[in-house]
Each structure stands twice: as structure tokens, then as C-alpha cells.
N, C-alpha and C positions, 0 to 999 in steps of 0.2 A: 743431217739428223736434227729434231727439232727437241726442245726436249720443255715438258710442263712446266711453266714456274711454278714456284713449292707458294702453297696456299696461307694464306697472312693468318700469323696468328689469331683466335679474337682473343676481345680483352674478359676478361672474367667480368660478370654481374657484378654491379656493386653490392654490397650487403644492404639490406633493409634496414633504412635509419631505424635507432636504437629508440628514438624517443619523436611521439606523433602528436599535431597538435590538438589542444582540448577549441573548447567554444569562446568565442571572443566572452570580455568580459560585460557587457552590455548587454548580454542576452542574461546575466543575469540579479540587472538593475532597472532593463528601460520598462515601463509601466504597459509599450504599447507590447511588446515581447509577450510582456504577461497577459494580457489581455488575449493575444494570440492561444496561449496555451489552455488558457480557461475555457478557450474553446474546445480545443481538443480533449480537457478531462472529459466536455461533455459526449463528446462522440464516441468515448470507450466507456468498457464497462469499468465501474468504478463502487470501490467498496466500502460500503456507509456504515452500516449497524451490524452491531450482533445480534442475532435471531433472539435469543435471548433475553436483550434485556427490551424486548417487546414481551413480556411474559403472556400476559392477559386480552383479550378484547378489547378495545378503546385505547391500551397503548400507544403513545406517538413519539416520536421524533422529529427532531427537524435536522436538517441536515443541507448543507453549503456544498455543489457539485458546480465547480467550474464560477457563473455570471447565478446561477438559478440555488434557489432555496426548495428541496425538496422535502416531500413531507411523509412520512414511513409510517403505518399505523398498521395492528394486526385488525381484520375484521370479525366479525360475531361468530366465522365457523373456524376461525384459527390461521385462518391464510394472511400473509405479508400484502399488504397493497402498497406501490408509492404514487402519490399526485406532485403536480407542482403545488409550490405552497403557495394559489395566487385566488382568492376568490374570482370566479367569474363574472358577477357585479360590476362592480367598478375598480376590481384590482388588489382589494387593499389584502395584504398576508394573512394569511386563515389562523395560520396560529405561530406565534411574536415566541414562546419557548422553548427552549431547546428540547426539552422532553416532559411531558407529563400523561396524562390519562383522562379521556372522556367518557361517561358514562354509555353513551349510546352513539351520538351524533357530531358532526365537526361544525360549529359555528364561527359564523363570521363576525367580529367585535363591531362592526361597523355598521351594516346593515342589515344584522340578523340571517343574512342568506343560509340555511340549513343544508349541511351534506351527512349522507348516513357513511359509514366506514367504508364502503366500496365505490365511493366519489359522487352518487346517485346527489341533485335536488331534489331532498324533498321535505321542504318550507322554509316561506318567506313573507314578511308582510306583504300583505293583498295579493297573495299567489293566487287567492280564486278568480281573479278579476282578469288573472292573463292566461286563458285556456288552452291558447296555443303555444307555449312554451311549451320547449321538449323537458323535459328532464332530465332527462339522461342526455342529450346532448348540450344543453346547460350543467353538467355534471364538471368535475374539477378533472383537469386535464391529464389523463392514466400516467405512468415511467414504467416503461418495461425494466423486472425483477427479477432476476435468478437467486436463488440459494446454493452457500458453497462451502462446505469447512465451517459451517455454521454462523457465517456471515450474509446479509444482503446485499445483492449488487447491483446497480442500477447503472441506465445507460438514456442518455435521454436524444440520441439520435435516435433519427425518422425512421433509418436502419440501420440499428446495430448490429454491429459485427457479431462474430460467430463466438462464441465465449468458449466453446473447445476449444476452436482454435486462439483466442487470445487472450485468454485466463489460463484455464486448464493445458494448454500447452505451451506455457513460460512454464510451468512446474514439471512437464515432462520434459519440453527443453534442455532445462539444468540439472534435473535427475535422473534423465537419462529412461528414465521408467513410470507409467502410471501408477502404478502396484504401490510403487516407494511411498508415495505420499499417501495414498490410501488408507497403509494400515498403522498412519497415527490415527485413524480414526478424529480429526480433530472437531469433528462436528458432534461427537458425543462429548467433550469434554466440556467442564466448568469452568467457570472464570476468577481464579484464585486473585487477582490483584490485577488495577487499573491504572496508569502514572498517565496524565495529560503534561506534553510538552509543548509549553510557547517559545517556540524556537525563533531570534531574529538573522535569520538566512533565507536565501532563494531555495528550494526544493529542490533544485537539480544538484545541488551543494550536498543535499543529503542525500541523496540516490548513489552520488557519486562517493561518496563515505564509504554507505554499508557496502558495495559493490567490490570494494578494493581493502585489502590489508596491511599496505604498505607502511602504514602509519600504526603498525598495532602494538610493534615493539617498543616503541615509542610513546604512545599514549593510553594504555592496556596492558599493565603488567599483572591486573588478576586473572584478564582473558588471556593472556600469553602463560599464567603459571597452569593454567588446568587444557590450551589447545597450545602443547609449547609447539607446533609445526609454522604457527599464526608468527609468532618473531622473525621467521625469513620473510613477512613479505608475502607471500601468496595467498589471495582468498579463496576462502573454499569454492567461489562462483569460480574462478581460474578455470576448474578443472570440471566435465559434465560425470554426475555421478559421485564425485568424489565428497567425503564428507571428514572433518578435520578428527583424528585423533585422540582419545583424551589423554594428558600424561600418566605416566606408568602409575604416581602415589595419589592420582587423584583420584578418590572415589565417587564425586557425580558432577553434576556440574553447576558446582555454588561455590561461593566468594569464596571460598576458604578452603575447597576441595572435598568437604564432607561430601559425606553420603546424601543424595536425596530421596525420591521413594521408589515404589516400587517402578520394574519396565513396563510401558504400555502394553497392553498385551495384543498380540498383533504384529507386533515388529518382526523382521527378520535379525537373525542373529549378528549380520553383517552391517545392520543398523546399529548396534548394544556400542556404548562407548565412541558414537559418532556424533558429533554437529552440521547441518547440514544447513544453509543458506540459499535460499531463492526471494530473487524481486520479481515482483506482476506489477509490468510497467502498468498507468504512470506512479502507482501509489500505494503500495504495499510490501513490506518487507513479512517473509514467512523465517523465522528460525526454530529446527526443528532438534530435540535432544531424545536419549529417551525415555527422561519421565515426564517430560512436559513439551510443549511448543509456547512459542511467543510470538505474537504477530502484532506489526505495525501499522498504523493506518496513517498516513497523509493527507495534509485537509490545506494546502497553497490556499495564503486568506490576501497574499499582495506580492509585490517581486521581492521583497526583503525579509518576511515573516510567514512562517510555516508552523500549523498545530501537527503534530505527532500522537498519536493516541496510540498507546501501548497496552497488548493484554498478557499477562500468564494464564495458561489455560494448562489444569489439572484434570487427573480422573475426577469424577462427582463422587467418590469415597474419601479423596483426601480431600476434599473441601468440605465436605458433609461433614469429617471428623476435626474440624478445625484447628488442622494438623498445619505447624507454623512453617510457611512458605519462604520466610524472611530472607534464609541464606541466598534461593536462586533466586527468587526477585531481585537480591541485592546486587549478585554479578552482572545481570542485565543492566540494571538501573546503573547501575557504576559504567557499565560503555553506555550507555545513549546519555549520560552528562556529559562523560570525557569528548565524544562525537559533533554532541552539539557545541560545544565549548567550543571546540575546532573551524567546525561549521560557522559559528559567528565568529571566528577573529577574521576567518575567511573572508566573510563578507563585505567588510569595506573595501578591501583590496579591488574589487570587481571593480569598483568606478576608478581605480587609480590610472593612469596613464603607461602604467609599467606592467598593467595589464589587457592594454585596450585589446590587441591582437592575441588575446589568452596566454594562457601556459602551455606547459607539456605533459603527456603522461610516458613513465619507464615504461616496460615490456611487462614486467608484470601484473598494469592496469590497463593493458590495450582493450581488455574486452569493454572499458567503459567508453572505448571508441564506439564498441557498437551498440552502447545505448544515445552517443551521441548521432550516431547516422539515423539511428530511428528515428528518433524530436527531428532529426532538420528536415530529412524526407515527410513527416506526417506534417509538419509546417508548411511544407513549401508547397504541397498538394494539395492540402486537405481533407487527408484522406484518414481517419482514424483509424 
């Protein structure tokens, strides 16, 4: 009689290390690193100006996307155009300020070369004498523009990608819902307060901040008294849908727990007494409450220094009524110091030797593993 031998046990799986590693730290010091990335803001859509404060006709901006200087001006029937800011000429930057207003036309400082608001040639000394000159194909070179949430965004690849899919679905991504963001309506509201940060960090220092809340009990104890869930540790991105709490005595969400205004009107009721956090890689933070939203703009100017440009955006009746903002302006303002603070102590470390081959992140910041897979994938392809 023969008889089976008894089958080997197996060994159990090992558990999934507790802690995965982040990005060496030279991706975010070496100058060629960055270089690399500048290229990729320009391959994605990327979000420069407020619609808004292009009020008028003739309005412009200039604005820094990736290597290129672009240039935002509404034209004479109200529409957004963006060009590069390069005259066609012989090069030289069409216009040297960050923002001002032309009466009709965009001139060249140099050699007078003439463009009307919608990038057309037309005048230049002794233009009658070159009859064959196109105009419109001597015109200042288009950037394709979307409008979104009451911002402009531009993209200055050959083909850019699909902005449903890689704008508008990071915010359905993380909420789970199109609807959700929708009915802040954030494209009808005003612009209650402005704060420009010169941040000196690498960019991804701060993606990697707002992304995570493990540091909140820690460096956040106004934002941990009014989201007290935010002191264990978990960010509200952690979770898809989810939106943080407010504490039981706090009544809205300003430094101090006071009341702020009225609810957006629009919201679902499962919105009321929530905060709710989404990033639209490479550079924008959206934080939504509900009597206001806050949104961030990132403007990477070198591997060590980051502009941050911050808005509160209210109904246009509490701006109109110049009804004092100060308290929730001040809780925001109070984490994007404490954040950047952080952010720069951070930064010198990146060159130290004790972090050539990076750090780690706990389990409750793995998801910024997966903003790290995304940078190294769009790096390594080229693929935005």
C-alpha cells in the first residue's frame, strides 16, 4: 500500500513593508532634474491666471510655464487668447511686465513690430515695402487655452492632452464625483484676498506637504482645533470622497472657530461642515469649504525656489459688501507659513549624504508614492 506524502506546508506571505521609499534626494537639487521637469509643466495643462483679473480688453499678463514666458491678454470681443511672449522679429519679449493693460495693440519695445490682441501683424516700419509677408503667419505664436473654475490654462504642447481627462479627472479622481465640485460653483465667485509665497524649496516638497497630514498635529494646531480628525495623521486625499469634519464647537472654518458666511448655495448637504482637498498635478492645490474655496497656484522658478500664489474666493456679495475676510484668510495663511517653513528646513537636507538614496513614507502617506510613480513615468518617457 502506497500511501501520499502530506503536502509541505507553505510559508505565509510576508506582510507588505510598513514604510516605501520616497525619491532620492537629488531629484530635488540637481538643476538638470529640473530642467527635465520644466519640460513636462510644459506638456500639461497648466494653470496661470484668473479669468478675472484680465477684466477688460487690452488686459495682459505674463506669465513663466516650464523654459517659456507666456503671454495672456483678453481680446476686443472678450475672449482669453495666450501667445508666447517672443516677438517674431528678432526674438526680443513683447512685453517685459508681469501685468498691465494696452489700449488696442501689443507692441514690440524694440523694433516696433505691431500685434493686435488676437496675435495678428499688423505694423511695422517699412511693412509696405514687404508685400509678401504673411501676417497672420508672421503673427505671435497661439498656446492653446481652456477655462475652468474660473481660471486659465494653458498647455503649450504640439498635443495636448485631454484636460477631462487630466485636469477635470484628478478632481473627479479624488471626489469621487463630478457633481461634488461643481456645485461650488467656483467660477462664479470673487477674489476676497491674494498672499504671493516665495517659497525656497523644490516643488515636489510641496505637493508632497499638502498631499499628506501626518505632520498636522504637529505643525497645525489651528487646523487640527477646527478638522480635529487631521491630528491622527490622515489626509483627507487618503481617502476618495471623503472630506475632513469640522469639530463639534466650531462654527466655520476660521482661525478661531467663529462663524463665517453664508453656505454656497449649491452644495449638497453632505458637503455643509466638510473640507475637502484635491491636487491637479503638476500645480495646483484646490481646497474646498463651504463658504469659500482656496486655491493654489505653483509657479517652479529653479530646483530650490517655488512662487505659490494663493486665492480666497467668496460669493460676489460678500466681497461687494466688504464684509471682513480676515478670520479665514488667517487659518489658511497660518498653514501655508507653517508648511513652507517646513518645506524650507527640508530643503537643505536633500543635498546631504544622509539623504542621497531618499527617505521613507509611513502608510498613511503611501498615496504620495503615487504621485511619485507618475513624475518618474512622465520623466522617463516623455510622455505628459
Amino acid at each position: 500500500m502506497t500511501t501520499t506524502p502530506a503536502a509541505r506546508p507553505t510559508a505565509a506571505a510576508p506582510p507588505a513593508p510598513s514604510l516605501i521609499p520616497t525619491l532620492p534626494g537629488r531629484t530635488y537639487t540637481d538643476p538638470d532634474v529640473f530642467r527635465q521637469e520644466q519640460s513636462l509643466f510644459e506638456r500639461l495643462w497648466f494653470c496661470a491666471v484668473r479669468s478675472a483679473d484680465l477684466a477688460r480688453p487690452g488686459a495682459f499678463r505674463t506669465v513663466r510655464v516650464g523654459r517659456e514666458s507666456v503671454l495672456i491678454t483678453r481680446n476686443r470681443t472678450g475672449e482669453l487668447r495666450a501667445f508666447l511672449n517672443v516677438c517674431r522679429h528678432r526674438g526680443a519679449q513683447l512685453c517685459t511686465e508681469e501685468s498691465g493693460e494696452v489700449r488696442r495693440n501689443l507692441q514690440c519695445p524694440y523694433h516696433a513690430w505691431t500685434y493686435d490682441l488676437d496675435g495678428r501683424l499688423v505694423a511695422a516700419p517699412n511693412l509696405q515695402r514687404m508685400p509678401d509677408l504673411d501676417r497672420t503667419a508672421r503673427g505671435l505664436l497661439t498656446v492653446p487655452l481652456r477655462e475652468w473654475l474660473g481660471y486659465a490654462w494653458v498647455c503649450l504642447a504640439d498635443e495636448p492632452p485631454s484636460f477631462e481627462e487630466t485636469v477635470i479627472g484628478a478632481a473627479v479622481e479624488r471626489l469621487g464625483d463630478a457633481a461634488a465640485l461643481d456645485r461650488y460653483r467656483t467660477e462664479t465667485l470673487a477674489l476676497g484676498r491674494r498672499i504671493s509665497y516665495d517659497v525656497r524649496a523644490n516643488w515636489k516638497l510641496i505637493v508632497e506637504n499638502f498631499m499628506e497630514c501626518y505632520h498636522c498635529a504637529t505643525i497645525h494646531p489651528e487646523l487640527t482645533d477646527v478638522l480635529p480628525e487631521f491630528a491622527d495623521g490622515l489626509a483627507a486625499q487618503y481617502y476618495v470622497g471623503h472630506g475632513a469634519e469640522f469639530a463639534a464647537e466650531a462654527q466655520g472654518f476660521t482661525v478661531d472657530g467663529s462663524a463665517g458666511f453664508g453656505r454656497l448655495p449649491g452644495l449638497d448637504d453632505s458637503q455643509d461642515r466638510r473640507y475637502y482637498a484635491v491636487t491637479v498635478r503638476p500645480q495646483v492645490f484646490l481646497n474646498l469649504v463651504p463658504d469659500h474655496v482656496i486655491l493654489h497656484r505653483m509657479f517652479p522658478l529653479a530646483a530650490d525656489r517655488t512662487l505659490v500664489e494663493c486665492d480666497w474666493l467668496y460669493l460676489p456679495e460678500v466681497v461687494d459688501a466688504g464684509a471682513d475676510v480676515a478670520k479665514s484668510v488667517e487659518l489658511f495663511h497660518r498653514v501655508n507659513v507653517q508648511d513652507f517653513d517646513a518645506c524650507e528646513r527640508t530643503q537643505p537636507a536633500m543635498a546631504s549624504r544622509a539623504y542621497r538614496d531618499g527617505g521613507v513614507l509611513v502608510p498613511s502617506e503611501h498615496h504620495i508614492g503615487g504621485f511619485h510613480a507618475w513624475l518618474t513615468a512622465r520623466l522617463a518617457d516623455g510622455d505628459g
